[in-house]
GUZA-580130 format. One record per atom (N, C-alpha, C, CB): residue in three letters; atom name; x, y, z. Coordinates in Angstrom, 1 decimal, padded with zeros to 4 digits. Glycine has a CB too. Layout:
   rest   atom       c1       c2       c3
    Ala     CA        X        Y        Z
...
% end
This chain:
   rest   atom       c1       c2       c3
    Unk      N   -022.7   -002.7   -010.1
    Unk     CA   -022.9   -002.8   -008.7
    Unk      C   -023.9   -001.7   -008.3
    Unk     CB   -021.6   -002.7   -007.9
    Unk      N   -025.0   -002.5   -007.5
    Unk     CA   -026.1   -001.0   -007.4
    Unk      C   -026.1   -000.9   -006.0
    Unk     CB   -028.0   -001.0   -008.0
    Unk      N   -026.0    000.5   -005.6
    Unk     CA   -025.7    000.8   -004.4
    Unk      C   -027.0    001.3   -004.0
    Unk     CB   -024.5    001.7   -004.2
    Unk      N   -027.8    000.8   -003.1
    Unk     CA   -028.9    001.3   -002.1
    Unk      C   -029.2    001.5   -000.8
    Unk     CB   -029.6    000.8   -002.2
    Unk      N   -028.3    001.0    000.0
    Unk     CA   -028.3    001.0    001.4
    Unk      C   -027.7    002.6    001.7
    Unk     CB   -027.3   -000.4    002.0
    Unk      N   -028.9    003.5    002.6
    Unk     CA   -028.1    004.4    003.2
    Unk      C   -027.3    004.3    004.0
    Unk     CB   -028.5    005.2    003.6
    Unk      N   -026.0    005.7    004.2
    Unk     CA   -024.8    005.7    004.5
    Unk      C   -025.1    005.3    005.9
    Unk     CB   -024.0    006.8    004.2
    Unk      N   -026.1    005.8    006.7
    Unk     CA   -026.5    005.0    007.9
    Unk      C   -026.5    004.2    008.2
    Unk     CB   -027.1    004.9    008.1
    Unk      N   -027.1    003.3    007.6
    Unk     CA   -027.1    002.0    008.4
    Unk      C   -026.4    001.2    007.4
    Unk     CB   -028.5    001.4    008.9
    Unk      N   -025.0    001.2    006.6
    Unk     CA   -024.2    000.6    006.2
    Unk      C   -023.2    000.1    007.1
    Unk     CB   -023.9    001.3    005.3
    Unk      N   -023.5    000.6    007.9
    Unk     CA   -022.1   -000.1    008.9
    Unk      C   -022.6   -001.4    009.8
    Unk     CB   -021.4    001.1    010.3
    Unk      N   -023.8   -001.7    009.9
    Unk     CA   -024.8   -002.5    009.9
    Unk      C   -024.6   -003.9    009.6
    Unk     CB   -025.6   -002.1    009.0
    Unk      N   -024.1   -003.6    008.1
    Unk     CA   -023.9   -004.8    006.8
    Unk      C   -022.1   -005.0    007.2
    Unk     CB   -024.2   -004.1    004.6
    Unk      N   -021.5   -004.6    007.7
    Unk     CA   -020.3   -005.4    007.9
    Unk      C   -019.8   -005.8    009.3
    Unk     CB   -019.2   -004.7    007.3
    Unk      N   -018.6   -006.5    009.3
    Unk     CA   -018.3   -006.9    010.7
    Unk      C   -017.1   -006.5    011.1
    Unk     CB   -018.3   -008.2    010.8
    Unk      N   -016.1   -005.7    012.1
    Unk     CA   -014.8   -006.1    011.7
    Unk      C   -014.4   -007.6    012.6
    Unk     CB   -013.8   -004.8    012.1
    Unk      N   -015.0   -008.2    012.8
    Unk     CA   -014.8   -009.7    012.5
    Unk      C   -014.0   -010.4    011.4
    Unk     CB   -016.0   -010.0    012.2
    Unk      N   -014.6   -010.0    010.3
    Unk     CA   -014.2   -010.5    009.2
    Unk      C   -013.2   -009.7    008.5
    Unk     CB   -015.3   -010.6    008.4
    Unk      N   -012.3   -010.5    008.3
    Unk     CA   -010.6   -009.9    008.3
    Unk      C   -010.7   -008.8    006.8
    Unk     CB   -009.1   -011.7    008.0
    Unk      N   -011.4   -009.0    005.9
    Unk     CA   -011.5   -008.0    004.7
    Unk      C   -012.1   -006.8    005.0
    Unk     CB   -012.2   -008.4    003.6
    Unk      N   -013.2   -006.6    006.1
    Unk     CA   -013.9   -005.4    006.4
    Unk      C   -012.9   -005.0    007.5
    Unk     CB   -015.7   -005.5    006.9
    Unk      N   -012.1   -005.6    008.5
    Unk     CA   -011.7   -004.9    009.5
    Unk      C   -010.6   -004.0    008.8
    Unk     CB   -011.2   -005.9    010.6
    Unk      N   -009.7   -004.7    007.5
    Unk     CA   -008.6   -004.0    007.0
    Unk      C   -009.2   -002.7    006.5
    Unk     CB   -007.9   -004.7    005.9
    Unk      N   -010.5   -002.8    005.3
    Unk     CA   -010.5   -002.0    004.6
    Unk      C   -011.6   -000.5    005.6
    Unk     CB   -011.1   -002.9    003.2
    Unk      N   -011.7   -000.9    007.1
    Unk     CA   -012.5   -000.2    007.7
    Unk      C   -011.4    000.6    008.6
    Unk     CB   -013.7   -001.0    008.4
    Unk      N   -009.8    000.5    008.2
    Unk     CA   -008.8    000.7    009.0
    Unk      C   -008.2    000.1    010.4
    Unk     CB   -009.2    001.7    009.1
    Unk      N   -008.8   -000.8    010.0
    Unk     CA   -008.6   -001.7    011.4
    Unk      C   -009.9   -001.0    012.8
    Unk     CB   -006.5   -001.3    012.1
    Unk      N   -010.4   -000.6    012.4
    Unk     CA   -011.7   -000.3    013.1
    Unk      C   -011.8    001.3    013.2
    Unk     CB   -011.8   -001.0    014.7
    Unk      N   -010.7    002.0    012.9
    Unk     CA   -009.9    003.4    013.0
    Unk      C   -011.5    004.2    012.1
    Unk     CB   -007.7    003.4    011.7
    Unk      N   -012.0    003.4    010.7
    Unk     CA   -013.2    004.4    010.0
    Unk      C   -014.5    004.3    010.2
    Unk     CB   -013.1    004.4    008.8
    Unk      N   -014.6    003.5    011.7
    Unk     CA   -016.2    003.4    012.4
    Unk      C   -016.3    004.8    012.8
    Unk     CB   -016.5    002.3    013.9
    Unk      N   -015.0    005.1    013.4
    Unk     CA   -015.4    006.8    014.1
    Unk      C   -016.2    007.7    013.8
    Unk     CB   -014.7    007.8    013.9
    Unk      N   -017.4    008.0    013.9
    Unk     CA   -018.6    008.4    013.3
    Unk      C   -018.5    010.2    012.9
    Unk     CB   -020.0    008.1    014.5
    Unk      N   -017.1    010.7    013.3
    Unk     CA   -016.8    012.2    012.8
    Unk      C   -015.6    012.1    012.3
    Unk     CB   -016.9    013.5    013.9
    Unk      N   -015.1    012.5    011.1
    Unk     CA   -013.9    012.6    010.4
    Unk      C   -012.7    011.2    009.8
    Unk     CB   -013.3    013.5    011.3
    Unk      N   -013.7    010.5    009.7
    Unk     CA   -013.3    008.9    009.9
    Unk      C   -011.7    008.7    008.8
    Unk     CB   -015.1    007.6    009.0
    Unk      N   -011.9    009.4    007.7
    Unk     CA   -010.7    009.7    006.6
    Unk      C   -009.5    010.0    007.7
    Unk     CB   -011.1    011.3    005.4
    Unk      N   -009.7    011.0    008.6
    Unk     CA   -008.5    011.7    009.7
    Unk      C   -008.1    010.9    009.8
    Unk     CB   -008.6    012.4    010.9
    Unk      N   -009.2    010.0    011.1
    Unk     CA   -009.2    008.9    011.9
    Unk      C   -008.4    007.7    011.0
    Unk     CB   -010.8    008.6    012.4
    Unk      N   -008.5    007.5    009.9
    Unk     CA   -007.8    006.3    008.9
    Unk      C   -006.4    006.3    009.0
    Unk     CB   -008.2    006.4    007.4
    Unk      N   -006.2    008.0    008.7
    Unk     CA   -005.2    008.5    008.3
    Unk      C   -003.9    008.2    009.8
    Unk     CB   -005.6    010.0    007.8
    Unk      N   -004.9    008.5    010.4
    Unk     CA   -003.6    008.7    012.0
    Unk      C   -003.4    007.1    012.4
    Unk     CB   -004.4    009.8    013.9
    Unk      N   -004.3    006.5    011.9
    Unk     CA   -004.5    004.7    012.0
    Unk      C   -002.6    004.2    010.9
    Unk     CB   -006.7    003.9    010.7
    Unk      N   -002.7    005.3    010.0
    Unk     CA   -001.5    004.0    009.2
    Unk      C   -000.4    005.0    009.6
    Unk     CB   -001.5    003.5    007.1
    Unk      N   -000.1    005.8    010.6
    Unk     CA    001.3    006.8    010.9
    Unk      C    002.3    005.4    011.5
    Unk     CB    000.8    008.6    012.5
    Unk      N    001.7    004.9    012.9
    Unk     CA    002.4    003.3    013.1
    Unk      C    002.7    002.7    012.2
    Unk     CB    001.8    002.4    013.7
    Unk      N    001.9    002.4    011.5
    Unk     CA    002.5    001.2    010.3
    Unk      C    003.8    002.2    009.1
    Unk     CB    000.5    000.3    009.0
    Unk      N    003.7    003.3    008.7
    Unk     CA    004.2    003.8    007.5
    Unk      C    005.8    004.4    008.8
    Unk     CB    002.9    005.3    006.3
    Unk      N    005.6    004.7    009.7
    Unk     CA    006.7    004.9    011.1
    Unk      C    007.4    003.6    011.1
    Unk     CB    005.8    005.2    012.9
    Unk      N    006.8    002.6    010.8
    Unk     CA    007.7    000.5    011.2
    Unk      C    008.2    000.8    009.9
    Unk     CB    006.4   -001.6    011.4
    Unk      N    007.3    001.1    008.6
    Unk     CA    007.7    000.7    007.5
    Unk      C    009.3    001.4    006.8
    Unk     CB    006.4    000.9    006.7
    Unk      N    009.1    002.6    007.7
    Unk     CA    010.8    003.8    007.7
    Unk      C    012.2    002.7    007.5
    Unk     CB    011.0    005.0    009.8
    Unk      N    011.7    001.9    008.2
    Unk     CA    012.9    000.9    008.9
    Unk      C    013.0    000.0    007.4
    Unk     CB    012.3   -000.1    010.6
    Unk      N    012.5   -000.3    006.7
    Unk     CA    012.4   -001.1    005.3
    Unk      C    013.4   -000.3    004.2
    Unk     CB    010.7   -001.2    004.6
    Unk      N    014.1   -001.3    003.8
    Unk     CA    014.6   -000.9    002.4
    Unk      C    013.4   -000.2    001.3
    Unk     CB    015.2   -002.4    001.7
    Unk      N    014.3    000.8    000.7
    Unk     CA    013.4    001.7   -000.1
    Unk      C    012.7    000.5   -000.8
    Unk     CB    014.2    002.9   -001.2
    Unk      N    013.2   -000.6   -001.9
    Unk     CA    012.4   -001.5   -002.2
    Unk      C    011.5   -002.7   -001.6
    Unk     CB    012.9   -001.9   -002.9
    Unk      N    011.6   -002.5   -000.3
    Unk     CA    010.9   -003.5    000.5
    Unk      C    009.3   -002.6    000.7
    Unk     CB    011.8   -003.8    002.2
    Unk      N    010.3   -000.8    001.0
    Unk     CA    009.4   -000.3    001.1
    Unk      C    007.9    000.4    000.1
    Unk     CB    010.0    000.1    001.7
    Unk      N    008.4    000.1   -001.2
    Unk     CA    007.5    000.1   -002.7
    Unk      C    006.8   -001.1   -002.4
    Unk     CB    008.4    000.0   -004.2
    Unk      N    007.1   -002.0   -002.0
    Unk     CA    006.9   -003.0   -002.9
    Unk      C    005.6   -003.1   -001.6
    Unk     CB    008.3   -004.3   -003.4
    Unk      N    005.5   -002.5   -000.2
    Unk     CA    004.6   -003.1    000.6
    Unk      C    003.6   -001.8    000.4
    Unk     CB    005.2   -003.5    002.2
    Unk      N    003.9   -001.0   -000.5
    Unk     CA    003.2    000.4   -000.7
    Unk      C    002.2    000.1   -002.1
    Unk     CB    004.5    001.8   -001.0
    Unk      N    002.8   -001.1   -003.0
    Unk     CA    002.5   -001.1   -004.0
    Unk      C    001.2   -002.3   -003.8
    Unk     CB    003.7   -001.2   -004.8
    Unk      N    001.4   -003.3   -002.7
    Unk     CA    000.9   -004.0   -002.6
    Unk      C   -000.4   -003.5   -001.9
    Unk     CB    001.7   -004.7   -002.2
    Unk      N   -000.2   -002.9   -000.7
    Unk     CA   -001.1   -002.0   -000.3
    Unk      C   -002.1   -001.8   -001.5
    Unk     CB   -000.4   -000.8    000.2
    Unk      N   -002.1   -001.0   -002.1
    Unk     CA   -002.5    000.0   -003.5
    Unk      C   -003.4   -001.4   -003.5
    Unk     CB   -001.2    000.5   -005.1
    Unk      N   -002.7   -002.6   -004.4
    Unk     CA   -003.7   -003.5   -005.3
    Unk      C   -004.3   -004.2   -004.6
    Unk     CB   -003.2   -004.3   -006.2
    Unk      N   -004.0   -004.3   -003.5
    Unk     CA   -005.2   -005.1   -002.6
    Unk      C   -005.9   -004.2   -001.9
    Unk     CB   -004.6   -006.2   -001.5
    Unk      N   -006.0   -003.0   -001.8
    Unk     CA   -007.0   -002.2   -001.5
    Unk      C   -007.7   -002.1   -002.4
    Unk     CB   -006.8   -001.1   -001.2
    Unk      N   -007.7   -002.4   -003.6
    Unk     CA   -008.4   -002.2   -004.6
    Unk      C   -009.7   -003.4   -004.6
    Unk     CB   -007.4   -002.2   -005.8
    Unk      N   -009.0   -004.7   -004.1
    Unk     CA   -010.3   -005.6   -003.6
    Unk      C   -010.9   -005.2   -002.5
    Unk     CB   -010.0   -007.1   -003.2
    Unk      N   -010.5   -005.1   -001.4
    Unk     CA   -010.6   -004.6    000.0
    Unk      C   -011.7   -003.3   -000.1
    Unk     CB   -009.1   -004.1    000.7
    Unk      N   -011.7   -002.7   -000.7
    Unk     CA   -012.6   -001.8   -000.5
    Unk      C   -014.0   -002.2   -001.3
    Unk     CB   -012.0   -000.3   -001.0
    Unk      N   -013.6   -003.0   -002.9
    Unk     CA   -014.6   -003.1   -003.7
    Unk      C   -015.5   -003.8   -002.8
    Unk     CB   -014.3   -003.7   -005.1
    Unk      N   -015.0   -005.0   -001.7
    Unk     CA   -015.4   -006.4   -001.7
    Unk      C   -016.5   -005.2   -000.1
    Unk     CB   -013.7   -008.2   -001.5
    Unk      N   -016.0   -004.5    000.7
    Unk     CA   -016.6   -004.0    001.9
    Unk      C   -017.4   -003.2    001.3
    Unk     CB   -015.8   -003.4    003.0
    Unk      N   -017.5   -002.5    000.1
    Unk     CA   -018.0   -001.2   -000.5
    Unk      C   -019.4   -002.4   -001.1
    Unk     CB   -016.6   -000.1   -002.0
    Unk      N   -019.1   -003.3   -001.2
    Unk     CA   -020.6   -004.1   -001.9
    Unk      C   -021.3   -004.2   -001.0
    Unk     CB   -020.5   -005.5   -002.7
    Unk      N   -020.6   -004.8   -000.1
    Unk     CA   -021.1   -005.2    001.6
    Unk      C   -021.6   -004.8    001.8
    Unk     CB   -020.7   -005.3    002.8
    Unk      N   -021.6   -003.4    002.2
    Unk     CA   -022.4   -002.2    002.8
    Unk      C   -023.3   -001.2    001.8
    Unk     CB   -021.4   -001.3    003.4
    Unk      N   -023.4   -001.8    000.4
    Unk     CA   -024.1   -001.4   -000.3
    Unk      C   -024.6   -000.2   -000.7
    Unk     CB   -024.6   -001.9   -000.2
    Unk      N   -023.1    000.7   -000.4
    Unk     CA   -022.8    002.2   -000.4
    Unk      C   -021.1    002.3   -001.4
    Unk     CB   -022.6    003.0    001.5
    Unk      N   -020.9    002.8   -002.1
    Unk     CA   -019.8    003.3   -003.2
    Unk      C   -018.8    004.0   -001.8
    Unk     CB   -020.5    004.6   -004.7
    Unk      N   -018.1    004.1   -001.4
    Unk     CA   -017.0    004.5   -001.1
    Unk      C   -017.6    005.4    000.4
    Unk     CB   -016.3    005.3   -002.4
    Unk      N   -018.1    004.5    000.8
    Unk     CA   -018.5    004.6    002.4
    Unk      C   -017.7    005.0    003.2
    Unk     CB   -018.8    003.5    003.0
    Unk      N   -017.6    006.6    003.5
    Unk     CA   -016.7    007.3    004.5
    Unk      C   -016.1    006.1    005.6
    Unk     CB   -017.7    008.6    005.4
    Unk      N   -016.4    005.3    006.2
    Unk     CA   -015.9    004.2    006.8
    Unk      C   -014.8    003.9    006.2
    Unk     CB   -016.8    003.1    006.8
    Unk      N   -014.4    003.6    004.8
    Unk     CA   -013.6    002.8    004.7
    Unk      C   -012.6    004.0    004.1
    Unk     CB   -014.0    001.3    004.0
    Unk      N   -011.3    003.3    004.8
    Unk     CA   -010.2    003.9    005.0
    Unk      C   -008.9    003.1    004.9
    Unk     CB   -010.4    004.4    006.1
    Unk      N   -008.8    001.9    003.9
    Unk     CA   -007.8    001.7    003.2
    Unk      C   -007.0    002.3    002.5
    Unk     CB   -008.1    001.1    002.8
    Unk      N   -008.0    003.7    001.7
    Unk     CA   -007.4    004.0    000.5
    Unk      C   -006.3    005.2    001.4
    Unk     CB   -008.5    004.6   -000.8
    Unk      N   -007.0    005.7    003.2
    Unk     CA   -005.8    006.5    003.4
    Unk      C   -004.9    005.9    004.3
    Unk     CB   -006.2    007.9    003.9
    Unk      N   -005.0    004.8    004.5
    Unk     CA   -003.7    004.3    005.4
    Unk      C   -002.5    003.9    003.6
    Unk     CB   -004.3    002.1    006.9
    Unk      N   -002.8    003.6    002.4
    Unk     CA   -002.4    003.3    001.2
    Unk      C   -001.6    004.9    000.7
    Unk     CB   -003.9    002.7    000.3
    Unk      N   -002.7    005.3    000.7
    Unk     CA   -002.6    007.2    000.5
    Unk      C   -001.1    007.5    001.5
    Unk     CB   -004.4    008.4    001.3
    Unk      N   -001.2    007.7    002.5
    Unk     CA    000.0    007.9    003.6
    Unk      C    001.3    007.4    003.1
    Unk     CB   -000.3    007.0    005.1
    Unk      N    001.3    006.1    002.8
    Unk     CA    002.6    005.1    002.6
    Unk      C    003.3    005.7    001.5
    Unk     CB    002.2    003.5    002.2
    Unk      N    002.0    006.2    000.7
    Unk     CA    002.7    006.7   -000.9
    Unk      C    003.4    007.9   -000.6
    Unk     CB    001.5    007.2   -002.2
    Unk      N    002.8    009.0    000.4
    Unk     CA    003.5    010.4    000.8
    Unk      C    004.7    010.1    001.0
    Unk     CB    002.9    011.1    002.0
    Unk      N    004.8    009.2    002.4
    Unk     CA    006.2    009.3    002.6
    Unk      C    007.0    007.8    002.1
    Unk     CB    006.4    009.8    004.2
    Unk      N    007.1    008.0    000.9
    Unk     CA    007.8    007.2   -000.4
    Unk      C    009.2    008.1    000.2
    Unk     CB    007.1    007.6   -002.5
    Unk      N    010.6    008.0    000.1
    Unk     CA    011.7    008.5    000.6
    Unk      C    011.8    009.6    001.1
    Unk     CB    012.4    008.5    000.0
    Unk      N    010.8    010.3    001.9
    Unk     CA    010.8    011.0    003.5
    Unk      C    011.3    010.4    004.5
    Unk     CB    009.5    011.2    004.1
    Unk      N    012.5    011.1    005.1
    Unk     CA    013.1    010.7    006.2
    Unk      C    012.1    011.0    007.3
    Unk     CB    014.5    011.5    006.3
    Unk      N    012.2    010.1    007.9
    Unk     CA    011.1    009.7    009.1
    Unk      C    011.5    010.6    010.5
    Unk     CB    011.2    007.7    009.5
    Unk      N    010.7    011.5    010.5
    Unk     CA    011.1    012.5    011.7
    Unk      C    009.9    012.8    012.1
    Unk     CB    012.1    013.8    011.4
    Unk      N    009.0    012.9    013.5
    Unk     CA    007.8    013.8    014.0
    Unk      C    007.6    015.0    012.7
    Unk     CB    008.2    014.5    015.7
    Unk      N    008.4    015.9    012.5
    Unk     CA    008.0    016.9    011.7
    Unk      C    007.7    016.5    010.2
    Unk     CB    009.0    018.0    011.9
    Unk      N    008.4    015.6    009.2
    Unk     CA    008.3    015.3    008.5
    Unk      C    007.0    014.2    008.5
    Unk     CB    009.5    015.1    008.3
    Unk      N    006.7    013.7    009.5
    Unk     CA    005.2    012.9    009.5
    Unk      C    003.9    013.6    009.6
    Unk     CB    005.2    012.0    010.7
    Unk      N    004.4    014.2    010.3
    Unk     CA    003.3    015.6    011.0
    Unk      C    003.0    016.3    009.6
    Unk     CB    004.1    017.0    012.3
    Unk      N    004.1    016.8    008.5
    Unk     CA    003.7    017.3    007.7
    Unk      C    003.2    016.6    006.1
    Unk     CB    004.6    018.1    007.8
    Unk      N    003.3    015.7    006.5
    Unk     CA    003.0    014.1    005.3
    Unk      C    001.6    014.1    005.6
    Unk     CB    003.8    012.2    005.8
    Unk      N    001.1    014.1    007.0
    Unk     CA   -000.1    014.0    007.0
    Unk      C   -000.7    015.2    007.0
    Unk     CB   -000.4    013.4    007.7
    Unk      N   -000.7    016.4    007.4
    Unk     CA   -001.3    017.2    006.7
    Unk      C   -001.3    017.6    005.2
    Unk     CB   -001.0    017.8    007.3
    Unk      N   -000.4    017.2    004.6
    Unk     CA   -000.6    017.6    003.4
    Unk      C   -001.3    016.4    002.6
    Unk     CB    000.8    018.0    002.7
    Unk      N   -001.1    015.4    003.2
    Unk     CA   -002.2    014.0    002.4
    Unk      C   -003.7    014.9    002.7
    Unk     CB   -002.1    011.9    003.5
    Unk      N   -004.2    014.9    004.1
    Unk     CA   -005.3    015.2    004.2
    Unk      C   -005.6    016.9    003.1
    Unk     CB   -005.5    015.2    005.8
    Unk      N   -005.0    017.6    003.3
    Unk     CA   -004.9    019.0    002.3
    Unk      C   -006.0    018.1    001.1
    Unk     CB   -002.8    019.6    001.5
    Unk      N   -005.1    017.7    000.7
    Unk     CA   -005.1    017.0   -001.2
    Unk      C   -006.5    016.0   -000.9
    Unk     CB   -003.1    015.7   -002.0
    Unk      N   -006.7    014.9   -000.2
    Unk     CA   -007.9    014.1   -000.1
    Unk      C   -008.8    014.7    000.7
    Unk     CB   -007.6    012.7    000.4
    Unk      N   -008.8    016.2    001.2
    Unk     CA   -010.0    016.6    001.6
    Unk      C   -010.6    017.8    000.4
    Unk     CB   -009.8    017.2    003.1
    Unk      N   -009.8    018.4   -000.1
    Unk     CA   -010.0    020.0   -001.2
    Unk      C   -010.1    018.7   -002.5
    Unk     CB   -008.2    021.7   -001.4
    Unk      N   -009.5    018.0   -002.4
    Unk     CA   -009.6    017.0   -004.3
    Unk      C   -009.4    018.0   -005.2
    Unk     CB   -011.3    016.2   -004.9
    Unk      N   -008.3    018.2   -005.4
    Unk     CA   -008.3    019.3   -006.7
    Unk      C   -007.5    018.4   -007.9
    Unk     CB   -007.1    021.0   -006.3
    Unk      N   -008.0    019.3   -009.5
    Unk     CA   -007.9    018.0   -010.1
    Unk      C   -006.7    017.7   -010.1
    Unk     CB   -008.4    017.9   -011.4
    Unk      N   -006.6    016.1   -010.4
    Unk     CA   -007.5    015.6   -011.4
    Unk      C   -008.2    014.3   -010.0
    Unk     CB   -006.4    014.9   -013.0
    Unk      N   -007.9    014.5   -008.8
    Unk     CA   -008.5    014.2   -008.3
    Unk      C   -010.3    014.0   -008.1
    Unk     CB   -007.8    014.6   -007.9
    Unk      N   -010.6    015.5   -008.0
    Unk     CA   -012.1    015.1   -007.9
    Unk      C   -012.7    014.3   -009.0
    Unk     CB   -012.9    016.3   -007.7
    Unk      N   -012.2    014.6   -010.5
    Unk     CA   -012.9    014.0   -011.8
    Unk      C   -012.9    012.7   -011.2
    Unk     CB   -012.0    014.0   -013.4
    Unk      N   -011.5    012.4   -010.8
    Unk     CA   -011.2    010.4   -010.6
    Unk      C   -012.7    010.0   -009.9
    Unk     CB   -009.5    009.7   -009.0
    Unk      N   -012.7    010.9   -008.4
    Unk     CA   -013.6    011.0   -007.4
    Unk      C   -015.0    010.9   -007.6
    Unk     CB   -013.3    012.0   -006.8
    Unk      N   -015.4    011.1   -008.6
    Unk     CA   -016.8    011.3   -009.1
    Unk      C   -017.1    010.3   -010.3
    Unk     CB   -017.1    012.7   -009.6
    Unk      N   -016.3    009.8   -011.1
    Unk     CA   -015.9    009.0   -012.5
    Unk      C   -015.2    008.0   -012.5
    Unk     CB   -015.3    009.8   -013.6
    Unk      N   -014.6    007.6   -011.1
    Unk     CA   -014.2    005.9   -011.0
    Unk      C   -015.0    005.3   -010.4
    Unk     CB   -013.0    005.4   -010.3
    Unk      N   -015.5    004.4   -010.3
    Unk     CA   -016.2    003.9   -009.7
    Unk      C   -015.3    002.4   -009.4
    Unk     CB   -017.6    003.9   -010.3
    Unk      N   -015.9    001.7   -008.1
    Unk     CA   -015.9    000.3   -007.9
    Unk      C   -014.4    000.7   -007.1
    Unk     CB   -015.9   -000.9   -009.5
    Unk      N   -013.8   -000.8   -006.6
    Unk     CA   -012.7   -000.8   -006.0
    Unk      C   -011.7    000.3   -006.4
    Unk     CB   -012.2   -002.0   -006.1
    Unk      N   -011.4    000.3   -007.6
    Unk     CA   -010.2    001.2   -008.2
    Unk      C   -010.6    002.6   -007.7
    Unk     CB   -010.1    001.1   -010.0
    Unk      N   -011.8    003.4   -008.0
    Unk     CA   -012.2    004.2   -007.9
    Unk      C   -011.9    004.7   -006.4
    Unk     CB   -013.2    004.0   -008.4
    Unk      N   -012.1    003.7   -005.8
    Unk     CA   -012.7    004.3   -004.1
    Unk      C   -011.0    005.0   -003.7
    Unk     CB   -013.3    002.3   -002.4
    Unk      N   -010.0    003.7   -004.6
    Unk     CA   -008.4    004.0   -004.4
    Unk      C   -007.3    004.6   -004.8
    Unk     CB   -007.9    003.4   -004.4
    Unk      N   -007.7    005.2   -006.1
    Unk     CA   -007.1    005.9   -007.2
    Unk      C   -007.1    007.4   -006.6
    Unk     CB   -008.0    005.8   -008.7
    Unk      N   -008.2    007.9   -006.2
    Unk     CA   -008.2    009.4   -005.6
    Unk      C   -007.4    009.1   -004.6
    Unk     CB   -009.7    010.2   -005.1
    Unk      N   -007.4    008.6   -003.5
    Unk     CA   -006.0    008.8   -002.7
    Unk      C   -004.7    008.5   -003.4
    Unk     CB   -006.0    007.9   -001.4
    Unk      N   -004.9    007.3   -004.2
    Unk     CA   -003.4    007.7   -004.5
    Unk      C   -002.6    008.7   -005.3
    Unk     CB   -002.9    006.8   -004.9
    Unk      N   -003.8    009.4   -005.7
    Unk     CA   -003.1    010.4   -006.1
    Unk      C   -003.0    011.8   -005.5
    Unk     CB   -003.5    010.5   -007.2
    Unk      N   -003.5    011.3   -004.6
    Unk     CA   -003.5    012.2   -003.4
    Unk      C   -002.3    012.1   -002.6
    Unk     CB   -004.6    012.1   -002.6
    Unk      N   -002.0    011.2   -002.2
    Unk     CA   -000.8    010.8   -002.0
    Unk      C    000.5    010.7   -002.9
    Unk     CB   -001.1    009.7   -001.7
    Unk      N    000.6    011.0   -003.7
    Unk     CA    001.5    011.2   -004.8
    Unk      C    001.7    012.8   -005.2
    Unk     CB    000.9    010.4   -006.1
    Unk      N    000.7    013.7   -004.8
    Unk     CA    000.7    014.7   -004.7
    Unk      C    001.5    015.3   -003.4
    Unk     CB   -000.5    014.9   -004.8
    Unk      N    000.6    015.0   -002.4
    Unk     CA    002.2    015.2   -001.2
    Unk      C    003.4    014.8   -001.0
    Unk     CB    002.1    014.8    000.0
    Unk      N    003.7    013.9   -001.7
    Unk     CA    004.7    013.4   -001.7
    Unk      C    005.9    014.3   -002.1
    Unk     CB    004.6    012.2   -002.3
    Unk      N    005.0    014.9   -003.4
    Unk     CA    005.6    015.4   -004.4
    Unk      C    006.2    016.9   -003.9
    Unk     CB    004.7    015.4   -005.5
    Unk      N    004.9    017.3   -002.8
    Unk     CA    005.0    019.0   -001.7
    Unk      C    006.3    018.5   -000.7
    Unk     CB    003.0    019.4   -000.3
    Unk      N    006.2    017.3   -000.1
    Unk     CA    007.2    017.4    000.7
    Unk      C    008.4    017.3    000.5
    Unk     CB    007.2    016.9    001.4
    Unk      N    008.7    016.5   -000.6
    Unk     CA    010.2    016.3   -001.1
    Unk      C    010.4    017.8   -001.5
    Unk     CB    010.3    015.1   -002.6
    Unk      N    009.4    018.8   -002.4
    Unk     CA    010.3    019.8   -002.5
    Unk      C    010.5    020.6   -001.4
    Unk     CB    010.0    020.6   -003.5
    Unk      N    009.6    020.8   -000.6
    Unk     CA    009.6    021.3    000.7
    Unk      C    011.1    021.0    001.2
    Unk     CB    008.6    020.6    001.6
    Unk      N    011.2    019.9    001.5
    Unk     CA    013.0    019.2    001.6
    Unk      C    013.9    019.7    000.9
    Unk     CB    013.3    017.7    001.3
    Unk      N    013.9    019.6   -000.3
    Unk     CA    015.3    020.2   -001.3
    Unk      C    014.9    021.7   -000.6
    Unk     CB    015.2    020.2   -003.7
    Unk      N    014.3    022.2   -001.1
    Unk     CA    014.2    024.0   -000.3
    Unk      C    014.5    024.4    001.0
    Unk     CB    012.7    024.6   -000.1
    Unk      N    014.8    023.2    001.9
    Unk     CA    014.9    023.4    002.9
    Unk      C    013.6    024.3    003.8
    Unk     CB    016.2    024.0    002.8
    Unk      N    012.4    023.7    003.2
    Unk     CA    011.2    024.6    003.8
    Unk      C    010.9    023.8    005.6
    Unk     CB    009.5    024.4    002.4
    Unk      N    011.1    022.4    005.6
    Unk     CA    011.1    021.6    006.6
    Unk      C    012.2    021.1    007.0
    Unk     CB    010.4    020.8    006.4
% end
């Protein structure tokens, strides 16, 4: 896939019209032209807040789903726009979020701190993050660094919890 369109006028090439760019653009949440990742991020707090209410396996399984169909969703808007992982799209952190709070009891403070620590990890990329970030390419690529970014907080808040730090 050869990417040539600057990041500029990539938003150009898609629609949120079209039900695959509106998902993978956050539901319109990563047009925001400053901090669009944030902006993604505070886009899936409602949905991963509904999803609290799901059985732990209802709730994998809509986390897991998430994951692999972001994996089209971004490749399929990421060609569109003819830019590799176009700050716009923001599947991989409404996906990223869901994974944080994997059995986090759903409280303002416990969300509040899910998302800061997602953004921590998918803004600094420390490894093995950044390697993914620079050396995946294509759909997987754009989605792999958040989720392990998201698997990383997950991992801060749960101990945070046993410690009683939150």
């Amino acid at each position: 896939m050869v990417m040539t369109t600057s990041k500029k006028n990539a938003l150009n090439k898609v629609s949120l019209k079209h039900p695959l760019h509106f998902l993978s653009l956050g539901f319109g949440s990563g047009c925001v032209s400053f901090a669009p990742g944030t902006f993604g991020t505070i886009a899936a707090l409602p949905l991963v807040y509904a999803m609290s209410f799901l059985s732990l396996s209802a709730y994998l399984s809509v986390t897991l789903f998430a994951c692999l169909i972001g994996v089209y969703l971004c490749h399929t808007t990421a060609k569109a726009m003819e830019v590799h992982d176009h700050p716009a799209i923001v599947w991989d952190e409404i996906a990223g979020m869901m994974i944080t709070m994997v059995m986090v009891p759903m409280t303002v403070t416990n969300l509040a701190v899910g998302f800061i620590l997602f953004r921590f990890f998918d803004i600094v990329k420390p490894w093995p993050i950044k390697w993914i970030d620079k050396h995946v390419h294509g759909g997987i690529g754009i989605m792999l660094d958040d989720i392990i970014a998201g698997i990383l907080a997950c991992a801060v808040i749960h101990l945070a919890l046993v410690y009683a730090i939150i």
